[in-house]
RORO-328826 format. One record per residue (C-alpha): x, y, z; residue in one letter. Coordinates in nm, 3 decimals. Example, Ala and Ser with C-alpha at 12.3 -4.5 7.8 and 13.67 -1.06 7.14 Angstrom:
<atoms>
<atom c1="1.230" c2="-0.450" c3="0.780" code="A"/>
<atom c1="1.367" c2="-0.106" c3="0.714" code="S"/>
</atoms>
This chain:
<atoms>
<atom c1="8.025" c2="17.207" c3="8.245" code="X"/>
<atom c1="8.046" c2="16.820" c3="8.220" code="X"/>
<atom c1="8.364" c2="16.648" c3="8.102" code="X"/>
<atom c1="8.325" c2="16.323" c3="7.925" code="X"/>
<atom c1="8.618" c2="16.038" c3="8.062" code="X"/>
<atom c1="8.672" c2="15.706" c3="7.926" code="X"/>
<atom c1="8.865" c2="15.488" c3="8.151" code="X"/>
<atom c1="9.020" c2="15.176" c3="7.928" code="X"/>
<atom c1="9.093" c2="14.888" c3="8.152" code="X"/>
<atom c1="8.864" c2="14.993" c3="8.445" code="X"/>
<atom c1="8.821" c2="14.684" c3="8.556" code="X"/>
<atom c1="9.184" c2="14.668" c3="8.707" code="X"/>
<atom c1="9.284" c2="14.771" c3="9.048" code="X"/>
<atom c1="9.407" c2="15.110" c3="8.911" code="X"/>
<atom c1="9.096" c2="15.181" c3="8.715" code="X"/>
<atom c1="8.868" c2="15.065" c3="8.964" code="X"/>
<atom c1="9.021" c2="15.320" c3="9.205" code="X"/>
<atom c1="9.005" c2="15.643" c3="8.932" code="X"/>
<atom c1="8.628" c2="15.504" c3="8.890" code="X"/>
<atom c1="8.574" c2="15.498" c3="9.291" code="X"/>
<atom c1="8.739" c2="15.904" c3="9.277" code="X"/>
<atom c1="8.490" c2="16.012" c3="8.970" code="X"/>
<atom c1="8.199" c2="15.854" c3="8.976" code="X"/>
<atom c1="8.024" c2="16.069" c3="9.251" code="X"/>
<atom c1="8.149" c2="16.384" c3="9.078" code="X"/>
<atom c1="7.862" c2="16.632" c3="8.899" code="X"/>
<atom c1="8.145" c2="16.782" c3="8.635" code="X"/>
<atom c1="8.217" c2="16.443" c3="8.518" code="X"/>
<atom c1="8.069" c2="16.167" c3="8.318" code="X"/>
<atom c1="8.171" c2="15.837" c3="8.252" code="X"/>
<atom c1="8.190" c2="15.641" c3="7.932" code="X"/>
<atom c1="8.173" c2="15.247" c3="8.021" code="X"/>
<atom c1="8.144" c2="15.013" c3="7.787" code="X"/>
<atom c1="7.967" c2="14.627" c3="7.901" code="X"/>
<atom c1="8.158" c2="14.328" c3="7.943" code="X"/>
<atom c1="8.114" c2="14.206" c3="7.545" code="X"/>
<atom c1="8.282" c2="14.582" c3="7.425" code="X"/>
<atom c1="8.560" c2="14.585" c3="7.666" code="X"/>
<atom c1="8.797" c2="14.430" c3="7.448" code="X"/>
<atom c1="8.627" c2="14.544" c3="7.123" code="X"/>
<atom c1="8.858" c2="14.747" c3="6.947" code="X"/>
<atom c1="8.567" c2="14.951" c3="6.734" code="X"/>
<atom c1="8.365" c2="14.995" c3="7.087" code="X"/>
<atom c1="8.682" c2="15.147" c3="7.241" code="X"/>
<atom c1="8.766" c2="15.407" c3="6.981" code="X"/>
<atom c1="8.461" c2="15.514" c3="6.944" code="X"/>
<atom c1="8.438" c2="15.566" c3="7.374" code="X"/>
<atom c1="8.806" c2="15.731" c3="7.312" code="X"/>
<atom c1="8.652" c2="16.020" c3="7.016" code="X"/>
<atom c1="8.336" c2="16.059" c3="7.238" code="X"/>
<atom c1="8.577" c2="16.161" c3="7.555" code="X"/>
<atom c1="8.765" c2="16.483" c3="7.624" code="X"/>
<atom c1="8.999" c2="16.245" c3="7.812" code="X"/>
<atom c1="9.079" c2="15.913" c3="7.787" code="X"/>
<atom c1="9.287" c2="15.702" c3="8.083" code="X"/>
<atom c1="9.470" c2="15.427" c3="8.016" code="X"/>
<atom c1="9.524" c2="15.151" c3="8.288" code="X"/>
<atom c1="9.620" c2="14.837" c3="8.086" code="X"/>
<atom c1="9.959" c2="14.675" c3="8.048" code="X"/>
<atom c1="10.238" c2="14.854" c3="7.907" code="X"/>
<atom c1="10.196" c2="14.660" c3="7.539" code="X"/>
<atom c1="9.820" c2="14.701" c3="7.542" code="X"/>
<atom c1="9.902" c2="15.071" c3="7.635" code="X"/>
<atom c1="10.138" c2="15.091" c3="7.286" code="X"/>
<atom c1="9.881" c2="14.945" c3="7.104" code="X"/>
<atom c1="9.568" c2="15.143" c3="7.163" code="X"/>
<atom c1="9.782" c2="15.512" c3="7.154" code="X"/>
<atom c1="9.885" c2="15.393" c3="6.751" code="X"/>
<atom c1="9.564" c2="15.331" c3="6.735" code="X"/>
<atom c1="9.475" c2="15.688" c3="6.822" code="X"/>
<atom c1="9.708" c2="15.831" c3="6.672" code="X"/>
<atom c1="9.574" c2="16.148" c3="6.449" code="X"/>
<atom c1="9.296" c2="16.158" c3="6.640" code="X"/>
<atom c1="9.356" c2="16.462" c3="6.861" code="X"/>
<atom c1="9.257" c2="16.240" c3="7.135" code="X"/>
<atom c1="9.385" c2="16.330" c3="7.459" code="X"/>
<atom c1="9.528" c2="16.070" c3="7.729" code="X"/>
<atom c1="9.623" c2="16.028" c3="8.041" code="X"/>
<atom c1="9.866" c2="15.658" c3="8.080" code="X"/>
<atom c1="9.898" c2="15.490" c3="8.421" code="X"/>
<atom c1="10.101" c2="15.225" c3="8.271" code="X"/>
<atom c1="10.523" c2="15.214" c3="8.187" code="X"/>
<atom c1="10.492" c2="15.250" c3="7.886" code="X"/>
<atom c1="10.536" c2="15.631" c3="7.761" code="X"/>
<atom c1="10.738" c2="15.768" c3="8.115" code="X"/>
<atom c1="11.009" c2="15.863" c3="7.938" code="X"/>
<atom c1="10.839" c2="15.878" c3="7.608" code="X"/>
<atom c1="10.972" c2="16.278" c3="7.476" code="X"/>
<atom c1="10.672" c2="16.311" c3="7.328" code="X"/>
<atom c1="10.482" c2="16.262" c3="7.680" code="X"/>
<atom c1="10.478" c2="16.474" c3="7.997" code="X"/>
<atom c1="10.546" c2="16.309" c3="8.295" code="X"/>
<atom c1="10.255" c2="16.382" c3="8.525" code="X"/>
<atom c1="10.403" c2="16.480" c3="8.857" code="X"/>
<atom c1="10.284" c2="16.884" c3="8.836" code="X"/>
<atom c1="10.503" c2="16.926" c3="9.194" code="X"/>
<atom c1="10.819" c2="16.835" c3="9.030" code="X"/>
<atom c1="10.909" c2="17.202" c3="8.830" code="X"/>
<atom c1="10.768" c2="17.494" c3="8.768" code="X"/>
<atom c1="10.682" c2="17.457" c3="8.433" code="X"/>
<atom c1="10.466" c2="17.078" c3="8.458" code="X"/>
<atom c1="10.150" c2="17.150" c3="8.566" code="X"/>
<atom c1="10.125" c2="17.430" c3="8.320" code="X"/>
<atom c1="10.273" c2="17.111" c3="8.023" code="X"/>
<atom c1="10.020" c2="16.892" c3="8.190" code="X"/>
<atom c1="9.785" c2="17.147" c3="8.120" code="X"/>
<atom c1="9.830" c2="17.185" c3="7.764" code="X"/>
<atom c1="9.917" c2="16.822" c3="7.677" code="X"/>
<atom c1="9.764" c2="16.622" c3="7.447" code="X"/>
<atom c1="9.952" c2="16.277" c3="7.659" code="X"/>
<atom c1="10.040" c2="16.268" c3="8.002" code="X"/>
<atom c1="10.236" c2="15.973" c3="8.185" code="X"/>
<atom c1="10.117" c2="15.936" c3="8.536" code="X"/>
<atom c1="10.450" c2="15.834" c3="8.741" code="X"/>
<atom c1="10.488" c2="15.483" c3="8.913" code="X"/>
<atom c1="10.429" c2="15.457" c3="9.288" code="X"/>
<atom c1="10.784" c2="15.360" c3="9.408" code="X"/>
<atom c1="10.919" c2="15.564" c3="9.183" code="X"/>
<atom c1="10.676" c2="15.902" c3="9.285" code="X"/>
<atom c1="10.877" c2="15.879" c3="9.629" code="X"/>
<atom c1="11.232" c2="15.798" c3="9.522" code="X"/>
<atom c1="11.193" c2="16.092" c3="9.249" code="X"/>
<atom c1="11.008" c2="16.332" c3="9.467" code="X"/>
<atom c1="11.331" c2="16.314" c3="9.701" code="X"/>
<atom c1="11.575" c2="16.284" c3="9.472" code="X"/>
<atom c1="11.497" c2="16.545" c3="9.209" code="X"/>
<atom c1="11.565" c2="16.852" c3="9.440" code="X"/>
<atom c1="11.871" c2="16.719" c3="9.587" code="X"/>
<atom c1="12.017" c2="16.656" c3="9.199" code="X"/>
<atom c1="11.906" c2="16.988" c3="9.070" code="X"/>
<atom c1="12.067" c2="17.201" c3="9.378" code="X"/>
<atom c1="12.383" c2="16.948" c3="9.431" code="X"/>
<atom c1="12.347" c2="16.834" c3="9.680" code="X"/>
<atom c1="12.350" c2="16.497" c3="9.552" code="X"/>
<atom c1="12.544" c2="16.432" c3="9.234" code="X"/>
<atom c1="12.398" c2="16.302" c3="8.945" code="X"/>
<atom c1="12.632" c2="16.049" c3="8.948" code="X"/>
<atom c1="12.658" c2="15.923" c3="9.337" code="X"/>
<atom c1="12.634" c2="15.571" c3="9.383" code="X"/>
<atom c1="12.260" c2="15.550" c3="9.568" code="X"/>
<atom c1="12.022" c2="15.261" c3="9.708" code="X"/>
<atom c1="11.650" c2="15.235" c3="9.721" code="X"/>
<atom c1="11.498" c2="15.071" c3="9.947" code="X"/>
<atom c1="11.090" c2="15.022" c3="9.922" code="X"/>
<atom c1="10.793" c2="14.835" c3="10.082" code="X"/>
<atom c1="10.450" c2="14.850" c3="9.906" code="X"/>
<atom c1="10.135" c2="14.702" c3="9.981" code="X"/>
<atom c1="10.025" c2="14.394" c3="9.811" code="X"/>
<atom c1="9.768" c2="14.586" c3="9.599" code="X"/>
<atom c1="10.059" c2="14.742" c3="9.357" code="X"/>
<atom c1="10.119" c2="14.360" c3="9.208" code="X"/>
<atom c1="9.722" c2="14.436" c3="9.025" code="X"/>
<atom c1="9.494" c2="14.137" c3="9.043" code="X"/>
<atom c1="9.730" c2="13.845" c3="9.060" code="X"/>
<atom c1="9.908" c2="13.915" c3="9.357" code="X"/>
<atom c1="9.574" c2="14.030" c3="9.528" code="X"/>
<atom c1="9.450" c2="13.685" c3="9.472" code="X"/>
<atom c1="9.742" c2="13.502" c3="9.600" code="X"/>
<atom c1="9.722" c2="13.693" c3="9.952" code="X"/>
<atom c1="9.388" c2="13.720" c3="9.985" code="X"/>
<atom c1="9.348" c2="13.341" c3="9.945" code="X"/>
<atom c1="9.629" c2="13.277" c3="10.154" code="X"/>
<atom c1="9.839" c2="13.143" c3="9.899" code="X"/>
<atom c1="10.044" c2="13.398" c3="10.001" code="X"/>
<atom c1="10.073" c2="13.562" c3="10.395" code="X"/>
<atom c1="10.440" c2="13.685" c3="10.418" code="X"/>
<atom c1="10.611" c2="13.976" c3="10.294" code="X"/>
<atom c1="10.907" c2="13.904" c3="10.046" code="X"/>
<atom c1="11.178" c2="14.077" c3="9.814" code="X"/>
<atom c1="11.179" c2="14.076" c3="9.457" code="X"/>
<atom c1="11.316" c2="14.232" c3="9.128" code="X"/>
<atom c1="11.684" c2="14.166" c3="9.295" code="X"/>
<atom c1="11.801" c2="14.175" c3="8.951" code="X"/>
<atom c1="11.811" c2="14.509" c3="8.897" code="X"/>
<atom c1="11.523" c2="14.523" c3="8.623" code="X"/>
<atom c1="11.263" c2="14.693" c3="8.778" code="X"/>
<atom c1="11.026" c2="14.873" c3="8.529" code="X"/>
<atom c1="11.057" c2="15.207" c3="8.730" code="X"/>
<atom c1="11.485" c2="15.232" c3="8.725" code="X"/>
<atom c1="11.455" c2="15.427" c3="8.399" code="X"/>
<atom c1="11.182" c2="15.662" c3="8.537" code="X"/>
<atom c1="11.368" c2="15.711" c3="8.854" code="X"/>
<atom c1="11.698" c2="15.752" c3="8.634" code="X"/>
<atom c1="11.534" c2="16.018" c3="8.371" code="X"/>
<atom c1="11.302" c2="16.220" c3="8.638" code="X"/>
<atom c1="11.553" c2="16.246" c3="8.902" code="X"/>
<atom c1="11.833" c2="16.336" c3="8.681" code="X"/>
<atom c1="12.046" c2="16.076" c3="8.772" code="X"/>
<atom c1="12.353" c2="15.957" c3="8.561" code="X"/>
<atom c1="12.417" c2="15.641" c3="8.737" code="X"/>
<atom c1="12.079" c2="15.391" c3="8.828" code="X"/>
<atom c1="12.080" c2="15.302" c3="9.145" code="X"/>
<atom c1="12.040" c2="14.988" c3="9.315" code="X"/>
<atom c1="11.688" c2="14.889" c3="9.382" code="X"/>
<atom c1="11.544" c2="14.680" c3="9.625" code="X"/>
<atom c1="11.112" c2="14.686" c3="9.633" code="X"/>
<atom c1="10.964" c2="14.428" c3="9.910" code="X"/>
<atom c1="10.569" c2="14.378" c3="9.950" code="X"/>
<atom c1="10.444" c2="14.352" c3="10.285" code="X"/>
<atom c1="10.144" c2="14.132" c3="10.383" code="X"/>
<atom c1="9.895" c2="14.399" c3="10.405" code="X"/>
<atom c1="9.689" c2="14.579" c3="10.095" code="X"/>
<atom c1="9.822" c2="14.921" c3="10.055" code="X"/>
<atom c1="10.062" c2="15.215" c3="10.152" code="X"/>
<atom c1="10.380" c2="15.230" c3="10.039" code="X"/>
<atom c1="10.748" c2="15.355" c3="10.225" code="X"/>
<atom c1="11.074" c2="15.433" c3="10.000" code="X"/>
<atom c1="11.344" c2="15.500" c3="10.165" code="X"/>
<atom c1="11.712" c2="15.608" c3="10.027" code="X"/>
<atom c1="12.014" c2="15.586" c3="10.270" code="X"/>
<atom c1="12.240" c2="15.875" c3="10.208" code="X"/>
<atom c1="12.576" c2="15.705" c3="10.438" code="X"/>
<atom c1="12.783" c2="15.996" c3="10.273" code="X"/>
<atom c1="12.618" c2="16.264" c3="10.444" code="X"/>
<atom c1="12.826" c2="16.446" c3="10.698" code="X"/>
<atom c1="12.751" c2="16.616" c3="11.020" code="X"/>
<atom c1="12.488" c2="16.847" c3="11.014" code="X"/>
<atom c1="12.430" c2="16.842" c3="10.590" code="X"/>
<atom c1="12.087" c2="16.668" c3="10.706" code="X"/>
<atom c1="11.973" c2="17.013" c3="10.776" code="X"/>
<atom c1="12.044" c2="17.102" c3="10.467" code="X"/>
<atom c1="11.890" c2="16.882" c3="10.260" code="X"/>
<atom c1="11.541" c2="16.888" c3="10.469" code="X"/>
<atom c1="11.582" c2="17.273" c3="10.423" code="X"/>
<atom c1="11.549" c2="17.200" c3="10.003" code="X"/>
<atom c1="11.306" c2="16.981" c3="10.032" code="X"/>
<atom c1="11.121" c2="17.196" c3="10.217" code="X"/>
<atom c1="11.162" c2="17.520" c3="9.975" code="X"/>
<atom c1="11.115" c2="17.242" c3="9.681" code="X"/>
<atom c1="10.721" c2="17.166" c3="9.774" code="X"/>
<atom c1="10.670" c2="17.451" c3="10.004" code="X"/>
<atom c1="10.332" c2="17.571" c3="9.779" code="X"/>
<atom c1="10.276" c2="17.191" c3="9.699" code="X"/>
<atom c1="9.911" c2="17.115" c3="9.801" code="X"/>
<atom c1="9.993" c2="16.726" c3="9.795" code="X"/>
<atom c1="10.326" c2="16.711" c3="9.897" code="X"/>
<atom c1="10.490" c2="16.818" c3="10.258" code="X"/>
<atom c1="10.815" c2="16.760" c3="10.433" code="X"/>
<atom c1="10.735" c2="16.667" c3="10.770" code="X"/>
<atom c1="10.979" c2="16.628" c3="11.091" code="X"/>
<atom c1="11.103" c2="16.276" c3="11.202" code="X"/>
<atom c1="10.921" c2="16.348" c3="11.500" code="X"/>
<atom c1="10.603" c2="16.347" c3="11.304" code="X"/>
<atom c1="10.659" c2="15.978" c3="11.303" code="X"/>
<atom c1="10.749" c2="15.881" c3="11.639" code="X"/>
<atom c1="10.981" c2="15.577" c3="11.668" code="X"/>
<atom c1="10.781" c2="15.318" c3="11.401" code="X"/>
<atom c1="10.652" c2="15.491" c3="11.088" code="X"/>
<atom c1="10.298" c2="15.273" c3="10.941" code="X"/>
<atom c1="10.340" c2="15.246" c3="10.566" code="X"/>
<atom c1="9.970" c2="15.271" c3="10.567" code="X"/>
<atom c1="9.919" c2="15.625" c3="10.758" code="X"/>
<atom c1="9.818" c2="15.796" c3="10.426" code="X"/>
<atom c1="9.604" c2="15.537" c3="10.279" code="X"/>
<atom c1="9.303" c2="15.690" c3="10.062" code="X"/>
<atom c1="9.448" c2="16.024" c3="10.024" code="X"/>
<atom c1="9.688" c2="16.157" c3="9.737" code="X"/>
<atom c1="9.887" c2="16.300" c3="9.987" code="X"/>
<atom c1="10.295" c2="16.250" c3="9.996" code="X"/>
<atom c1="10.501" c2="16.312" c3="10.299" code="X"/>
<atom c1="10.894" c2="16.324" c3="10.244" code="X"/>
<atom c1="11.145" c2="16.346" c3="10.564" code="X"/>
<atom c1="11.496" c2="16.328" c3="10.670" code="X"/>
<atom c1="11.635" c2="16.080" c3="10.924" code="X"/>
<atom c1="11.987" c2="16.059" c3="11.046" code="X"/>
<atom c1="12.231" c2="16.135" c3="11.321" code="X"/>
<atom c1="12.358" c2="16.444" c3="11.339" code="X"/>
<atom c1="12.632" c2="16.325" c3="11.554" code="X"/>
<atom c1="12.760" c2="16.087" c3="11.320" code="X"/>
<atom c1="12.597" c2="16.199" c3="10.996" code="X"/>
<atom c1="12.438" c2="15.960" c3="10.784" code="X"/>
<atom c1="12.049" c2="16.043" c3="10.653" code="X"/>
<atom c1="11.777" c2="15.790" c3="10.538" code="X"/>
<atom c1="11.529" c2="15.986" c3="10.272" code="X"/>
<atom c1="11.178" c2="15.841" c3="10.336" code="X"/>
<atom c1="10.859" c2="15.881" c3="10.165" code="X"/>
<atom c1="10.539" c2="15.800" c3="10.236" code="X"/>
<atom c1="10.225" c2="15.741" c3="10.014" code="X"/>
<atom c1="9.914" c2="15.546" c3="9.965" code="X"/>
<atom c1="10.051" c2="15.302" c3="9.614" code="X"/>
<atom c1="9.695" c2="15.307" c3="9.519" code="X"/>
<atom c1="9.631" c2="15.712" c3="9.581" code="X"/>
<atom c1="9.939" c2="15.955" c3="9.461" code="X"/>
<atom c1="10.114" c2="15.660" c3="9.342" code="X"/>
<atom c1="9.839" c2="15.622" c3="9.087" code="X"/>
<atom c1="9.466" c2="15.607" c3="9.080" code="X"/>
<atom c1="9.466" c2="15.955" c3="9.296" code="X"/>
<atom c1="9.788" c2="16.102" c3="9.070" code="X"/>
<atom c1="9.589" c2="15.985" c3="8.778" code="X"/>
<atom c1="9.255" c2="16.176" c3="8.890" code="X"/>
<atom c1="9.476" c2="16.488" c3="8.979" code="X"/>
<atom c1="9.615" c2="16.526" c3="8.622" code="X"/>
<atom c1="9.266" c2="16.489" c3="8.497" code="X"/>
<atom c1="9.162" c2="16.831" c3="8.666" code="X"/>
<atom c1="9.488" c2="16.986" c3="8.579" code="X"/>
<atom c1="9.395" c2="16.937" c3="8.198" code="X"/>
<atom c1="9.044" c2="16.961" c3="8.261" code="X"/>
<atom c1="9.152" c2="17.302" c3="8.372" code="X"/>
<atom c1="8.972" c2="17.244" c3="8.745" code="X"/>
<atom c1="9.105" c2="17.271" c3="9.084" code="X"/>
<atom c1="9.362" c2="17.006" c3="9.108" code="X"/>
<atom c1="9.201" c2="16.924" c3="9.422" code="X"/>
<atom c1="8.876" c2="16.761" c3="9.301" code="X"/>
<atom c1="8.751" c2="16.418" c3="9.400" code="X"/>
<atom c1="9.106" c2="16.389" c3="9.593" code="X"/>
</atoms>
């Protein structure tokens, strides 16, 4: 059987990537409208009604916009954007998180693919909350370094030109558009502090949370749940620091959707750093984005990934 996709806003970094994982694929066709149509409101809802799924990778108002637009129409939808992550009336598309998502993804008319920094800093954090070993109100800090690629097309432009050719910090402020995902999805009752960086390279992404409160020997513990947490996870794995050796390559799992989580620390002086690793572009959206698809497509999660 062929499934019929229309990807609004393919154009963009995000979309362009989905494209590159569906295009070769015999079980799917895609709807693409020209250049004149792309912004044509009448062009794209009739591309929307004419696709079992539709993917949204446009800014977060846009996003708003074109789901009211939809709305009645049965349509269903897949957002890569802000904009509905901790919408009730979405499911957050991160099947490894419970039990019960990929079966809601799988029945959902809208599903909210998660954020890239916010994929790692959840994926560690949500096990720890549930079993207790972190409380839902501990005083935490995020730490993160993506590739240039997650600022979309402007900041692509600025390195790539050379405008820009440093790394540098940003969103000190404590505003970041993924604090309320991270706060919701990791069932946190106190937001953390947040501090993203991008490095001068295009992709692959480190978070890292520093758990100072962890005594001697706990670190154990906590690898232990995150290990029982994903242990039938195709796409996620905990992995030994030694996996690593002594410098760890934000870019080792670029063009896969794969995730690998690990615990760091001393187990003389306790103290753990939580790290996760991803590709921003691949399970931190296009490739997260492609893997709901075929979860409510009903097809191995697997395909085109």
């Amino acid at each position: 059987m062929t499934y019929k996709v229309f990807i609004d806003g393919e154009a963009g970094t995000t979309g362009l990537q989905i494209r590159a994982r569906l295009e070769g694929r015999d079980d799917i066709r895609l709807i693409t409208l020209g250049d004149a149509d792309r912004k044509d409101t009448r062009a794209r809802l009739a591309a929307f009604d004419a696709a079992d799924v539709g993917i949204l990778c446009l800014p977060d108002a846009a996003a708003v916009e074109i789901v009211a637009q939809l709305a009645g129409t049965g349509t269903r939808l897949i957002d890569a954007s802000t904009a509905h992550r901790v919408d009730p009336g979405w499911v957050f598309g991160f099947a490894e998180l419970d039990n019960d998502l990929r079966a809601r993804i799988a029945g959902g008319q809208f599903v909210s693919n998660p954020g890239c920094y916010s994929t790692g800093a959840i994926a560690l954090l949500h096990p720890l909350v549930k079993r207790g070993l972190i409380a839902a109100d501990q005083a935490l800090a995020i730490n993160a370094i993506s590739g240039y690629s997650g600022g979309g097309k402007a900041m692509i432009a600025e390195f790539e030109s050379g405008k820009t050719d440093g790394p540098f910090v940003y969103a000190t402020e404590q505003r970041h558009k993924h604090l309320p995902e991270i706060v919701a999805h990791a069932g946190l009752t106190r937001q953390p502090v947040f501090v993203p960086s991008v490095g001068p390279y295009e992709q692959g992404m480190i978070v890292q949370v520093p758990l100072p409160f962890v005594e001697p020997g706990q670190g154990a513990a906590i690898e232990a749940a995150l290990a029982d947490h994903y242990a039938t996870s195709r796409f996620v794995s905990v992995v030994s620091p030694d996996h690593y050796g002594a410098r760890i390559d934000p870019r080792r799992l670029n063009g896969t959707n794969q995730l690998e989580l690990s615990v760091h620390g001393n187990l003389d002086t306790g103290g753990a750093v939580l790290l996760a690793l991803l590709d921003n572009l691949g399970k931190g959206a296009s490739g997260a984005a492609v893997q709901n698809l075929n979860i409510m497509l009903g097809l191995d999660e697997g395909l085109g990934l």
